[in-house]
N, C-alpha and C positions, 0 to 999 in steps of 0.2 A: 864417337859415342856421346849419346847426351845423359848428361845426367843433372837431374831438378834438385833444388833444396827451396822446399817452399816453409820460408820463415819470414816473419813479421819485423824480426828484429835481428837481421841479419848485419846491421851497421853499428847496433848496440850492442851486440857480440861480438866484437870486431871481427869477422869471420869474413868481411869482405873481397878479401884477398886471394883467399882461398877461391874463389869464382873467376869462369873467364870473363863470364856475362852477368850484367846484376839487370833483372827487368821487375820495376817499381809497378803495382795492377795498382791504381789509385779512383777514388770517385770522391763526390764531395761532400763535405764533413756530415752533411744532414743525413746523406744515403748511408755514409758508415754509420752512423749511430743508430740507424733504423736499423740496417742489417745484423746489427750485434745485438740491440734489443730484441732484435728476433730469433736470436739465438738462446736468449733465455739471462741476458745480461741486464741488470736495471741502467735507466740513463745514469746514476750516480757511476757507478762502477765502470761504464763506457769513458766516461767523459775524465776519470783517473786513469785508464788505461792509455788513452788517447795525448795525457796529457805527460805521461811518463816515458813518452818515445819521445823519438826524433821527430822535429816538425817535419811534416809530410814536403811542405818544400822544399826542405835542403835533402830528404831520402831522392826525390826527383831527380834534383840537382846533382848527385851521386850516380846515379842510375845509367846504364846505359842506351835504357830504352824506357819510358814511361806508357801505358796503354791505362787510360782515361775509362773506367767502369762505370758508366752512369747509367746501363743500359739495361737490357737483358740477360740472361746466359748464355742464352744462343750467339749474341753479339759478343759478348766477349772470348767464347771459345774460337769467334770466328779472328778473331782481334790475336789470342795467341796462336791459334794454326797457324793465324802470319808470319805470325815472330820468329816459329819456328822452322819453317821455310825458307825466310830471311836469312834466317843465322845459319843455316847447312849451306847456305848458296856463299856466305862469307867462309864458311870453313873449306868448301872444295875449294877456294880460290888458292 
């Protein structure tokens, strides 16, 4: 059975553990900040956000799987049906 915890700040909650799989959605720093000021966030408030996590590097480096969002939605949904797929083909093993 799979079960998601979709949190931002799964490594600064130390909640890591708790997970068998940690998969990092990351894109680059310009597209997040776009995507959150389009969320109704000002650049100030993005860029304190941003700066009170974990650097996106080392969440990567953490991660068990990184998928790189620069894209579309459609690209990315196609990017975790992978993942998904991947990891039941890992757990029938």
């Amino acid at each position: 059975q799979l079960i998601v915890i979709d949190a931002a700040l799964i490594f600064e909650w130390g909640i890591a553990d708790w997970c068998d799989y940690i998969l990092v959605v990351t894109s680059r720093k310009d597209i997040r900040i776009k995507r959150m000021m389009l969320g109704g966030l000002t650049r100030t408030e993005v860029l304190n956000r941003i700066a009170s996590q974990i650097p996106q590097k080392e969440k990567e480096a953490l991660a068990d799987c990184v998928i790189v969002n620069n894209g579309t939605k459609a690209e990315l949904k196609r990017k975790i049906f992978k993942f998904i797929l991947d990891l039941r083909q890992v757990g029938n093993k």
